[in-house]
Structure formats: C-alpha cells, structure tokens
N, C-alpha and C positions, 0 to 999 in steps of 0.2 A: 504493500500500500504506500510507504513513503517512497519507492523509486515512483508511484502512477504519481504520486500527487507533487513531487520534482516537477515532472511533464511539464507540469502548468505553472509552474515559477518562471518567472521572466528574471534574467541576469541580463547585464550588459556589462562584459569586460571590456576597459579600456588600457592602452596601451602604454608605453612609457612615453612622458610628456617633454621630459628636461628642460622643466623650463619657455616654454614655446606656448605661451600664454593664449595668444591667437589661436592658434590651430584647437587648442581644450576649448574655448568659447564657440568655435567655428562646430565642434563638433558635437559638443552638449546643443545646439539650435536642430541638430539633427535625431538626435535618438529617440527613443519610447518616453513617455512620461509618466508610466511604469514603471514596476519593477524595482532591483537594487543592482544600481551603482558598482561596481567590483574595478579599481583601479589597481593595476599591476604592480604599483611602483618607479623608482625612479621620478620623482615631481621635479627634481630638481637636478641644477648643473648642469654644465655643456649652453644651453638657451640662453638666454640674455634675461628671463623676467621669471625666475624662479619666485620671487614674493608674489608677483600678481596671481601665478599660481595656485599657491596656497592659500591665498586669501579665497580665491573662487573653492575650491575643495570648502574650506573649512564653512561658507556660506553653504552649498550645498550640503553637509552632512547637518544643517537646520530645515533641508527642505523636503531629503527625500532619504529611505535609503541607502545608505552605501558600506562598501567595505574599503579600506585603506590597506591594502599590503606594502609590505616594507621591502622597497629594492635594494642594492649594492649600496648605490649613493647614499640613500638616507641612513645606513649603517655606520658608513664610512664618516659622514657629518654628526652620527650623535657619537662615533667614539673619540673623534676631536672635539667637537662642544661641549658633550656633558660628561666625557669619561678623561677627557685630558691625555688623553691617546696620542703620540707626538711623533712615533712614527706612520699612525691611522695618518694622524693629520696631515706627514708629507705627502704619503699614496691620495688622500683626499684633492689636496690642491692639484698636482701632476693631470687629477682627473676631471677635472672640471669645479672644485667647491673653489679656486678664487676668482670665477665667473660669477658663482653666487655670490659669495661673500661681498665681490664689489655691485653687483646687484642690491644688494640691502643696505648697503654704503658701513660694513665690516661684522653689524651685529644685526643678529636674528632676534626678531621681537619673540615674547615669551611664551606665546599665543605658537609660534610655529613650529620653535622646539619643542612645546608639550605635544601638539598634531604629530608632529615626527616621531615621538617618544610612544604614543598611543597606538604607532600602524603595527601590524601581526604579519606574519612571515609565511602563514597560511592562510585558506580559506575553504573546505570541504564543504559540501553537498552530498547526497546521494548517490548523484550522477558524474557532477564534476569535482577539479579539483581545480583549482587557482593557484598560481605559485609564481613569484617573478622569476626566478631563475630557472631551476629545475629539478627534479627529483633522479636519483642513483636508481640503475635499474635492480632488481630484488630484492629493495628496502622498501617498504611501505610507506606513502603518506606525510603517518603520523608519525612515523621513527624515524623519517629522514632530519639530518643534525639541520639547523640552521642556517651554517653556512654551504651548505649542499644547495638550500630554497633560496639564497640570495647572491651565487655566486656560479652556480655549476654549469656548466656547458658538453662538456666531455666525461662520462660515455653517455649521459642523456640525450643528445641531440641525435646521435647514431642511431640508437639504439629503437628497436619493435619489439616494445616493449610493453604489457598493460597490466597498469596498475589499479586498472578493478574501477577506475573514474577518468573520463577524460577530463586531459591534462591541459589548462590553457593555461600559456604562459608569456613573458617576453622575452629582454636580460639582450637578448641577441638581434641585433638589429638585421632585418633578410635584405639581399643585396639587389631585389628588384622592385623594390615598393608596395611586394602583396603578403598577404597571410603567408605563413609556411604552415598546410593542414596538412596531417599525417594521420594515421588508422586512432593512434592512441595520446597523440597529442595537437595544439593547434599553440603556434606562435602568432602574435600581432604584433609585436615591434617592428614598424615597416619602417623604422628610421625618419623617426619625423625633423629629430635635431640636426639628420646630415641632409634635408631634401627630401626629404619622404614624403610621405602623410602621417596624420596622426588616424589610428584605427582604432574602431569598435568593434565587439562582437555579439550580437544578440543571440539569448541564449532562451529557447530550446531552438530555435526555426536555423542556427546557424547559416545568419544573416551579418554580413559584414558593412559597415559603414568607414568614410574614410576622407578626410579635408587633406588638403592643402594650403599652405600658408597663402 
C-alpha cells in the first residue's frame, strides 16, 4: 500500500544551482504548484549570487514543501565556517567558496548558515531515493557513510546497479546539457554554472523541465 500511495506523491527534484540565481527563479515560474520541493544541493559557489539564492530557498521553505539536501559545497562551507576547518577551508576556496564569500561581501548572514546547517544528506521515499552525490554499489541507502552521498562518483556512476529505489541524483555535471537516465539511477546536473541549464524532474510522470540563463 505505501509503494500505491508513492504513485501519487508528486516530487520535483531540482538540480544543482551554484549560485545562478536567474536560472532557480526562471525555473521555479515553470514547475507544479504541487507537490515537494526536493533540491539536490550545491546552492552555492562557482555562480556569482549565491545569497540571492538562498534567500529565494529559504522564502520558499515558508511557502511550500520542500526538502534541502546537502551537497559537497555546502559541506565544505560549514567545515570552514562553523567547524574552523583550515585545510576544508583551502579545498573550499580553490572550489568556488571565494566567489561566495565575495558575493556576500566576506560574511554569511546567520539566517544562511543555520539553512546550511539544517540541509540532510539524504532523502528516501518508497520509490525513490535522493542523494547529491551518490551511493557505493552493495551498500544500502541508509548505510551509505556520508561522504559517499556528498562526494562519490566512482564506482557509482559505472555501475547497474539497484538499490531497491530509484536513485536521483546530481554532484556530476553531464557534458551535453540533458538528464543522464539510467535503468537505476537519473542524474540532473546539466551544468547550469558552466552553460547549461538549470533542470527539474517531476516525479512520478518523469517529466523533465529545464531554463537557461
């Protein structure tokens, strides 16, 4: 009974944003007005308007629905900001956080590092599974470590592999601008920060939506 009544849940995953303010406004005018929210991670770095970003998130999580998973980046940013992580912090900069940080003009108001502090590194359903990164194949789920869901690429990406939920995911930006669907997993990171689009995924009808800046 709880996979029938999945059926009829309406999810919409959204892709990694970095920042690219436009393209998340452009693509929330498109979606269900249904439903929950499921954003992959990644809000921030590399884009140029990581705050505008999260201000729009943290309005919508007063309006509708949603889930927050937590990507690489926002990892990376809470173990320089709130953990005082000094080698996090240089891997941070290298990777886009002194885009942000001069985006916010050096300090994160308190409001965005608590939203950061609040995102989960999973999201399970019935049916699906949510993850920014990826899951190790013959680990489940729920027993995959943490940084396996906000960092992994390899042997997940290879692998046919099924973990009993389809796997939507990002982490990996694809190198032609469209979904990467597979038997047991679906990626949306179409590389909105390099030229891409920014993607959605409607979820049960697997339906994709997709702006450009």
């Amino acid at each position: 009974m709880a996979a029938a009544e999945e059926r009829d849940e309406c999810y919409i995953a959204i892709g990694d944003i970095h920042g690219m303010a436009g393209h998340l406004d452009a693509l929330l005018a498109q979606v269900p007005t249904g439903g929950t929210l499921v954003f992959l991670g990644d809000y921030i770095d590399r884009g140029p308007q990581a705050p505008d970003v999260l201000t729009r998130l943290l309005a919508l999580e007063a309006e509708r629905p949603c889930v927050f998973l937590r990507g690489n980046h926002e990892a990376l940013a809470l173990a320089s900001l709130v953990d005082g992580d000094a080698e996090m912090e240089r891997v941070w900069l290298r990777n886009g956080g002194t885009t942000t940080l001069k985006s916010y003009r050096w300090t994160l108001p308190e409001a965005h590092v608590a939203f950061l502090q609040r995102t989960r590194t999973i999201f399970l359903t019935p049916l699906y599974c949510f993850v920014h990164a990826g899951l190790r194949p013959g680990v489940s789920p729920e027993a995959t470590p943490d940084h396996d869901r906000l960092w992994l690429r390899e042997p997940f990406l290879s692998a046919d592999y099924d973990w009993g939920r389809l796997v939507i995911h990002g982490h990996t930006p694809t190198t032609d601008g469209q979904p990467d669907v597979r038997p047991h997993r679906i990626n949306i990171d179409t590389g909105a920060v390099y030229g891409g689009p920014l993607t959605a995924l409607v979820l049960p009808e697997r339906r994709f939506l997709s702006v450009r800046g």
